[in-house]
HTML snippet that shows the backbone in 3Dmol.js (N, CA, C, O; Angstrom):
<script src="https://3Dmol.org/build/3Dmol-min.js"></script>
<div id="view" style="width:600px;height:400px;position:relative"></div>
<script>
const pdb = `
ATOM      1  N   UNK A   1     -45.340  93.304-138.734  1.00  0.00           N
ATOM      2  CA  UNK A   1     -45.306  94.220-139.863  1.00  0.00           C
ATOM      3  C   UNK A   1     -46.626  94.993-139.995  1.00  0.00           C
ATOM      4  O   UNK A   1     -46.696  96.101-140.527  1.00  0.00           O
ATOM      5  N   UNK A   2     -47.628  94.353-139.489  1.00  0.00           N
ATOM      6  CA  UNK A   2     -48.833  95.268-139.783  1.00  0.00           C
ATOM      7  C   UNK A   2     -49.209  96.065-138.878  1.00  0.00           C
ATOM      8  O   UNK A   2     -49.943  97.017-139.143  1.00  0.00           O
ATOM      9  N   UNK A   3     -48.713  95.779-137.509  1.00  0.00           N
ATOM     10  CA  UNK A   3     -48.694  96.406-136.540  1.00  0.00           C
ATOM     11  C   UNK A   3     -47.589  98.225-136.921  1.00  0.00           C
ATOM     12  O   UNK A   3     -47.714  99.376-136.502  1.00  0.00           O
ATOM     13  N   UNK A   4     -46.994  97.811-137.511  1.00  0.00           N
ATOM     14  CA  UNK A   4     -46.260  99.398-138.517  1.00  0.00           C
ATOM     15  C   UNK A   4     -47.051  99.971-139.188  1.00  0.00           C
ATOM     16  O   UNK A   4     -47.021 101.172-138.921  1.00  0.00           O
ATOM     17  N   UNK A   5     -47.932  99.670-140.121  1.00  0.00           N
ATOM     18  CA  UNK A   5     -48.567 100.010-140.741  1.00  0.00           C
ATOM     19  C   UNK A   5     -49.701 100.610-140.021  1.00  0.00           C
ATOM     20  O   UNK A   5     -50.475 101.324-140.659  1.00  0.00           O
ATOM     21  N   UNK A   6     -49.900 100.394-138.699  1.00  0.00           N
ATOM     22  CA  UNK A   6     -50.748 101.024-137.987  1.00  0.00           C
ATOM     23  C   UNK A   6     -50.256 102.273-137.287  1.00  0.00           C
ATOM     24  O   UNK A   6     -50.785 103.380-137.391  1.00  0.00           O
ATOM     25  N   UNK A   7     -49.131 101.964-136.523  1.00  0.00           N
ATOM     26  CA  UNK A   7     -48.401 102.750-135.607  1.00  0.00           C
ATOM     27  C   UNK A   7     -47.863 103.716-136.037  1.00  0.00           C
ATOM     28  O   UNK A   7     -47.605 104.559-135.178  1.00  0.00           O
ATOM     29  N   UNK A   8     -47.492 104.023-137.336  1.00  0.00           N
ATOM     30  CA  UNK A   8     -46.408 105.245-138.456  1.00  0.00           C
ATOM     31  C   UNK A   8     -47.431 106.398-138.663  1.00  0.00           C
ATOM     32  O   UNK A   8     -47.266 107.581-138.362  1.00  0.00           O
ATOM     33  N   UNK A   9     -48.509 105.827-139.230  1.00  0.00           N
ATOM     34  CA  UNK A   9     -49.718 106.685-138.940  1.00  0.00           C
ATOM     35  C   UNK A   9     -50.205 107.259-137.570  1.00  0.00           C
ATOM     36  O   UNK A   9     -50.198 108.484-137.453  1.00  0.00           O
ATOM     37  N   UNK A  10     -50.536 106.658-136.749  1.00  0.00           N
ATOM     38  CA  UNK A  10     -50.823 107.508-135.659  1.00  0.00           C
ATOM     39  C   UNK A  10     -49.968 108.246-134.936  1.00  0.00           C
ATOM     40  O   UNK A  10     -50.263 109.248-134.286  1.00  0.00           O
ATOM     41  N   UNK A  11     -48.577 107.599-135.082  1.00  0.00           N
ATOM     42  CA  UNK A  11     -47.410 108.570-134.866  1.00  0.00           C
ATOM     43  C   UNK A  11     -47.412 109.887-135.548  1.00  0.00           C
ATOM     44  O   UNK A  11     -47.723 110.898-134.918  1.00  0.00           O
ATOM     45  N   UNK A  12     -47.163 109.922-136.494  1.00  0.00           N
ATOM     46  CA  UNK A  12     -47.658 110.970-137.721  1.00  0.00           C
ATOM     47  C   UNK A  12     -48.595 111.599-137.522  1.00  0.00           C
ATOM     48  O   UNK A  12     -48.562 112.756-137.940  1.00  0.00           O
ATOM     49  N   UNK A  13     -49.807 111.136-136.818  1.00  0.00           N
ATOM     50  CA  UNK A  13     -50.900 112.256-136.902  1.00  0.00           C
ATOM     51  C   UNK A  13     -50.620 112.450-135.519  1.00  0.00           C
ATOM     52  O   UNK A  13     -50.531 113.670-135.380  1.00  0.00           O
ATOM     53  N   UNK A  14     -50.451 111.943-134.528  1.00  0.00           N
ATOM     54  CA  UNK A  14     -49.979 112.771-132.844  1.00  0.00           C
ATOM     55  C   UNK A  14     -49.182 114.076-133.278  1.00  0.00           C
ATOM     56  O   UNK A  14     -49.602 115.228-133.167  1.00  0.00           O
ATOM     57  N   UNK A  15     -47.884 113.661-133.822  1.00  0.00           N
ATOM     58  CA  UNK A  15     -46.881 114.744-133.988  1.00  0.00           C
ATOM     59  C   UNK A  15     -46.975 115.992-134.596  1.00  0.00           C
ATOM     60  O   UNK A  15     -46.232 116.958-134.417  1.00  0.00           O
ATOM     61  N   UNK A  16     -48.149 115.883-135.485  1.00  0.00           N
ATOM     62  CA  UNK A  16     -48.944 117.116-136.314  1.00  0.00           C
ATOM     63  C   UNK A  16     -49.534 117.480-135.215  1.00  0.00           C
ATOM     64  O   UNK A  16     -49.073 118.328-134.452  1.00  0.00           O
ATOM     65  N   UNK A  17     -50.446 116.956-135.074  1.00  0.00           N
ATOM     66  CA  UNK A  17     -51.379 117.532-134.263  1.00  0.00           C
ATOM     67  C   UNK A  17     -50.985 118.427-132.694  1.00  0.00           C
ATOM     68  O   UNK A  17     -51.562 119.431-132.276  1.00  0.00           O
ATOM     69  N   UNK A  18     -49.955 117.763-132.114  1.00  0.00           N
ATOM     70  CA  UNK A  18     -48.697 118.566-131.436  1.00  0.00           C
ATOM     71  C   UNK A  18     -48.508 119.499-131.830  1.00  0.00           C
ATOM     72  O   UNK A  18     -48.760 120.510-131.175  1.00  0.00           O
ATOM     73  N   UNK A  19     -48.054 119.543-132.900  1.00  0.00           N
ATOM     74  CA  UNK A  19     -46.889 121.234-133.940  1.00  0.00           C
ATOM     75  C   UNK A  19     -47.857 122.007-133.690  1.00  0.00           C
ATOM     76  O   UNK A  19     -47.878 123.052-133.039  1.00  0.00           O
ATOM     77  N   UNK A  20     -49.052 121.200-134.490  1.00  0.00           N
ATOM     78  CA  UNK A  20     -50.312 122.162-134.407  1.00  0.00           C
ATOM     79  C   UNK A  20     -50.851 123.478-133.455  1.00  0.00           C
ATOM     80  O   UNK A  20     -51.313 124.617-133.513  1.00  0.00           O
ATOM     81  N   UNK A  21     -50.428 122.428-132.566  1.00  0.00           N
ATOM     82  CA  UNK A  21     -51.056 123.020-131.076  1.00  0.00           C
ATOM     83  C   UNK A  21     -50.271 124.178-130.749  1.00  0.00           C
ATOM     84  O   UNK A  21     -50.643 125.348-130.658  1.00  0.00           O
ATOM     85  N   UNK A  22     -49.053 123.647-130.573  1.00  0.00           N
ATOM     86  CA  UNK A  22     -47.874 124.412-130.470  1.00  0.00           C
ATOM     87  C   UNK A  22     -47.949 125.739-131.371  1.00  0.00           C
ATOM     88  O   UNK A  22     -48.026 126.778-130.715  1.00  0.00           O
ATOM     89  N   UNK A  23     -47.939 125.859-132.637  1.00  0.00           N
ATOM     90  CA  UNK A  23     -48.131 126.888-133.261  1.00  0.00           C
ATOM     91  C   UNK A  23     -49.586 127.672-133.178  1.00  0.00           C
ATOM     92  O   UNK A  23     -49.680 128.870-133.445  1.00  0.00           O
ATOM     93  N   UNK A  24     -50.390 127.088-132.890  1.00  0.00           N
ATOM     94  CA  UNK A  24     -51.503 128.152-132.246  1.00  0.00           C
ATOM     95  C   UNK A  24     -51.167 128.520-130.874  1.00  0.00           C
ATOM     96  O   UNK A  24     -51.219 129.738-130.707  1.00  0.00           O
ATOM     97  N   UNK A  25     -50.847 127.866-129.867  1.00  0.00           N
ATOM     98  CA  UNK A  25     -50.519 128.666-128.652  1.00  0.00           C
ATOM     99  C   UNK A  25     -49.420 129.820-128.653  1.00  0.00           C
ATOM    100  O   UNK A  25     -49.243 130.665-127.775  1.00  0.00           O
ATOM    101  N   UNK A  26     -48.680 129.644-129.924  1.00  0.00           N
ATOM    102  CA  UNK A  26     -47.805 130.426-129.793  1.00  0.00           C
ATOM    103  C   UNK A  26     -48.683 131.977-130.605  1.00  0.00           C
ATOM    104  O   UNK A  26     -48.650 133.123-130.155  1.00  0.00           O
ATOM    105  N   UNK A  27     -49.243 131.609-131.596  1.00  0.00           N
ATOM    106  CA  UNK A  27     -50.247 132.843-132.645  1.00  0.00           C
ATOM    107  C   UNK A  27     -50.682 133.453-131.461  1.00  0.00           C
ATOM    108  O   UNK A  27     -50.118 134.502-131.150  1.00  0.00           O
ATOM    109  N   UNK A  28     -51.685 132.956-130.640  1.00  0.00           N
ATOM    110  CA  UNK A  28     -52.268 133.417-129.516  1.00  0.00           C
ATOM    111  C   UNK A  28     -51.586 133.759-128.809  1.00  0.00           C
ATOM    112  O   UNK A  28     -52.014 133.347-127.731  1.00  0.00           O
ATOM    113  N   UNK A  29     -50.913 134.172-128.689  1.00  0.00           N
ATOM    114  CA  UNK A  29     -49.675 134.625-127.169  1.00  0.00           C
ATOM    115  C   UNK A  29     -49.672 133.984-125.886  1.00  0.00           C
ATOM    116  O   UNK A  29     -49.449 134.545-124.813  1.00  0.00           O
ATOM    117  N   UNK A  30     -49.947 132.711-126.076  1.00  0.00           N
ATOM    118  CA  UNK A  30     -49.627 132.049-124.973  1.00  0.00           C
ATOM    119  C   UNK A  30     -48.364 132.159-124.066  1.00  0.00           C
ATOM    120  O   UNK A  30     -48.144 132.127-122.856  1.00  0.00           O
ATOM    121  N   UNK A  31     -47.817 132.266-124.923  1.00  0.00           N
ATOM    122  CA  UNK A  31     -45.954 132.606-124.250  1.00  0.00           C
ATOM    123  C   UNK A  31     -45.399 133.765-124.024  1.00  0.00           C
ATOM    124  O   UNK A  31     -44.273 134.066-123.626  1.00  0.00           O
ATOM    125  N   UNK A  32     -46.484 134.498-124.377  1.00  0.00           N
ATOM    126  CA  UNK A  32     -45.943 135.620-123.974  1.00  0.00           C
ATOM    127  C   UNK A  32     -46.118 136.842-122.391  1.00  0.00           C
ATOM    128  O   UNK A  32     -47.092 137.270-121.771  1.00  0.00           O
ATOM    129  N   UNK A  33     -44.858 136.995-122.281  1.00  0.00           N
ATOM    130  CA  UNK A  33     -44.644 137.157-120.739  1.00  0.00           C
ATOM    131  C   UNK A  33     -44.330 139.091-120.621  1.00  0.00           C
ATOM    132  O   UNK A  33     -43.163 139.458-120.482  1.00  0.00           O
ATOM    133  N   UNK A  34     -45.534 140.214-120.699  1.00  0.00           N
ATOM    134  CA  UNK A  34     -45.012 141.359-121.019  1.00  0.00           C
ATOM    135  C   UNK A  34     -44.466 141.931-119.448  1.00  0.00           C
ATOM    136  O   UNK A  34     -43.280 142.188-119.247  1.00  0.00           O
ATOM    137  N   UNK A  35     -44.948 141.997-118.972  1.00  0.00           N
ATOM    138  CA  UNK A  35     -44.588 142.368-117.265  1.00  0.00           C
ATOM    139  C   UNK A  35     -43.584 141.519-116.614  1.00  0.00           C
ATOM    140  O   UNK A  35     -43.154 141.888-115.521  1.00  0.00           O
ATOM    141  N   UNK A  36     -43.135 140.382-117.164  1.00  0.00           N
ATOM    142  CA  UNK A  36     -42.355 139.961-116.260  1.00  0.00           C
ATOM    143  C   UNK A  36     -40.975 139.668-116.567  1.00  0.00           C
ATOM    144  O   UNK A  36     -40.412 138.656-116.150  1.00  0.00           O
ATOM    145  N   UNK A  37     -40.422 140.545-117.293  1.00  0.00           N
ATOM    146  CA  UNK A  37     -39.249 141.545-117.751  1.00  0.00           C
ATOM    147  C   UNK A  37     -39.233 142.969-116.510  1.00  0.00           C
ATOM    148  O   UNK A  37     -38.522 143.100-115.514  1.00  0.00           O
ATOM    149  N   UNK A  38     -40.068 143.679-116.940  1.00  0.00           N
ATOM    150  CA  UNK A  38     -40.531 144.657-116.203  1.00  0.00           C
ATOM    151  C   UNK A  38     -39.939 144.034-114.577  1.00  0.00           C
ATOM    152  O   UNK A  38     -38.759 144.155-114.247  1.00  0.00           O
ATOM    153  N   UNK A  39     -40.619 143.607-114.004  1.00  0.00           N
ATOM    154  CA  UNK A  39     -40.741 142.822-112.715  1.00  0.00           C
ATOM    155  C   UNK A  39     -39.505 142.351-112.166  1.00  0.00           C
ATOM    156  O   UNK A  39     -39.077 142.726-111.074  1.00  0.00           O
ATOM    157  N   UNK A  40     -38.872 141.447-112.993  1.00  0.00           N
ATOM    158  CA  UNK A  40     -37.717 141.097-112.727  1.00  0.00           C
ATOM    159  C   UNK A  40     -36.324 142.055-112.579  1.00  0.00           C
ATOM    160  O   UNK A  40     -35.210 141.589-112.341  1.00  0.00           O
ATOM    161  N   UNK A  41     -36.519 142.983-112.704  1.00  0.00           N
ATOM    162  CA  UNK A  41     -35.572 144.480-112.372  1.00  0.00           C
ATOM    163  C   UNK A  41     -35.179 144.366-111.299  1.00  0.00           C
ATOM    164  O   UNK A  41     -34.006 144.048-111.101  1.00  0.00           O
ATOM    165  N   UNK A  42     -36.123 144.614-110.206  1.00  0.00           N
ATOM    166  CA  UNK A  42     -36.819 144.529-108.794  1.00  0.00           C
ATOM    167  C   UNK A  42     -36.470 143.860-107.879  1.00  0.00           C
ATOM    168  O   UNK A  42     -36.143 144.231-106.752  1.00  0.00           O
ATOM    169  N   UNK A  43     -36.541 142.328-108.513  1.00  0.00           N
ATOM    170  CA  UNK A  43     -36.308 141.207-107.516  1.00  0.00           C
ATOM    171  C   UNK A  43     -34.636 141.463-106.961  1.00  0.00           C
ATOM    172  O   UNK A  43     -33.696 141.629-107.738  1.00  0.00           O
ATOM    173  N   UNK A  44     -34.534 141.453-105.642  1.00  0.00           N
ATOM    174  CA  UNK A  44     -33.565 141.284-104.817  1.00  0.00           C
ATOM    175  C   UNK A  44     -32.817 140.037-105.640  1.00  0.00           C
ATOM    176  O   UNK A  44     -33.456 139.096-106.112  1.00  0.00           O
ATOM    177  N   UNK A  45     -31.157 140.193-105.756  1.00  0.00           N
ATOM    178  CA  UNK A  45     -30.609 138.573-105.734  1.00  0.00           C
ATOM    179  C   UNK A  45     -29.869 138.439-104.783  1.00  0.00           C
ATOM    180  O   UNK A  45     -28.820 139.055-104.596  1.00  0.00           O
ATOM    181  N   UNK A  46     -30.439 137.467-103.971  1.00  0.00           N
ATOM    182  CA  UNK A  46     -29.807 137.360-102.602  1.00  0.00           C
ATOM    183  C   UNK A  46     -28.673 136.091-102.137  1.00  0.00           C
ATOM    184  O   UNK A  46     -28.212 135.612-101.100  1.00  0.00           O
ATOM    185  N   UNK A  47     -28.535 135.851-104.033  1.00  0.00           N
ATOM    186  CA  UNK A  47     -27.457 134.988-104.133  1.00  0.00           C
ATOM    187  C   UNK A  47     -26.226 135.314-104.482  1.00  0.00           C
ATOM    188  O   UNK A  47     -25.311 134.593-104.882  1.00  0.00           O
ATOM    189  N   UNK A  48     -26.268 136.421-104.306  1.00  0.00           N
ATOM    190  CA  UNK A  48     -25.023 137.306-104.899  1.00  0.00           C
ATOM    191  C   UNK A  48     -23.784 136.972-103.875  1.00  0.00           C
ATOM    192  O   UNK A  48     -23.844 136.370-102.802  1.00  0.00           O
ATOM    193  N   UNK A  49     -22.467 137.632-104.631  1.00  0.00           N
ATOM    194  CA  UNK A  49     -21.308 137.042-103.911  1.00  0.00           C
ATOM    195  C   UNK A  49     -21.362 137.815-102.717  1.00  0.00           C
ATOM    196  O   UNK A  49     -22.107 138.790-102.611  1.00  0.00           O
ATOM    197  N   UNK A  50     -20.527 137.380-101.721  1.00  0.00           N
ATOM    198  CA  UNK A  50     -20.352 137.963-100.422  1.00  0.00           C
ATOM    199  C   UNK A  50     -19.020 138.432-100.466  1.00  0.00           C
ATOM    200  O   UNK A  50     -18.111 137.725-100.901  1.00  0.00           O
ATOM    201  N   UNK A  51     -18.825 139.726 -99.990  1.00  0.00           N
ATOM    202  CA  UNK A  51     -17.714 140.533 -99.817  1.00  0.00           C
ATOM    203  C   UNK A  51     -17.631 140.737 -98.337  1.00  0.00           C
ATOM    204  O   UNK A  51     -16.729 141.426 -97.859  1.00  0.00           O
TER     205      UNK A  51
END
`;
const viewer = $3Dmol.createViewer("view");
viewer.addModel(pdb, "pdb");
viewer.setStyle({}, {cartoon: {color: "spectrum"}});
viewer.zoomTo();
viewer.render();
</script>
């Protein structure tokens, strides 16, 4: 039981601290991909059906 009382908490603060992260990489444009929309036009698909 006290071993919970330890673990709920640090669970709790990992999982913040995660979101956290997560929502600043995202503010910062980490994810963001402007050229490779653009780019992908281009690419050959050479998996296409065969006629």
């Amino acid at each position: 039981m006290t071993g919970l009382l330890f673990l709920i908490p640090v669970a709790l603060t990992l999982g913040l601290l995660g979101l956290a992260a997560f929502f600043w990489a995202m503010r910062d444009g980490q994810f963001d991909d402007p050229e490779g929309a653009a780019s992908r036009i281009l690419i050959d698909d050479e998996d296409g059906p065969e006629v």
